[in-house]
C-alpha positions in Angstrom: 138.6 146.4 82.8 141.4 144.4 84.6 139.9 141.3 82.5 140.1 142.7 79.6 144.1 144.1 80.8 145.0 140.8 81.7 143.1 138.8 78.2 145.3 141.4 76.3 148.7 140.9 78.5 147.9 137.2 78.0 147.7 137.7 74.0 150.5 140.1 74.0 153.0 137.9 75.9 152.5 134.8 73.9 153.0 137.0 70.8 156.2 138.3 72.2 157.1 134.3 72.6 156.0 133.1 69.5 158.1 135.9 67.8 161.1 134.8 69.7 160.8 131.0 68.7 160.3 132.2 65.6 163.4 134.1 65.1 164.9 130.8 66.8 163.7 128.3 64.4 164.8 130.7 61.5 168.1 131.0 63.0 168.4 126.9 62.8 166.6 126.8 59.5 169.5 129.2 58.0 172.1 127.6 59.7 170.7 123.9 58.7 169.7 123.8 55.4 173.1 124.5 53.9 174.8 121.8 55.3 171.7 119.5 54.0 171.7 120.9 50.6 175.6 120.5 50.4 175.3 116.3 51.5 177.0 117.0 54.7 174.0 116.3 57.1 170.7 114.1 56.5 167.9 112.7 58.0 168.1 109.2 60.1 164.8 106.9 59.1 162.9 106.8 62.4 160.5 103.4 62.3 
């Protein structure tokens, strides 16, 4: 069984990050997309 603990530890712990880059990239997204709606940021052509 201490495979199987660790598989699941392994799943649970990237869940736990994914969650918190999630709530991250919300954050940004919420804070971001006003000013780009509004004109006061934009995007820079990259070639």
């Amino acid at each position: 069984m201490p495979a199987f603990d660790e598989k699941i530890d392994s799943i649970w712990s990237n869940m736990q990050n994914n969650e918190k880059e999630n709530q991250a990239l919300v954050s940004l997204r919420n804070f971001l997309l006003p000013l780009l709606m509004n004109g006061q940021v934009g995007f820079k052509d990259v070639v």
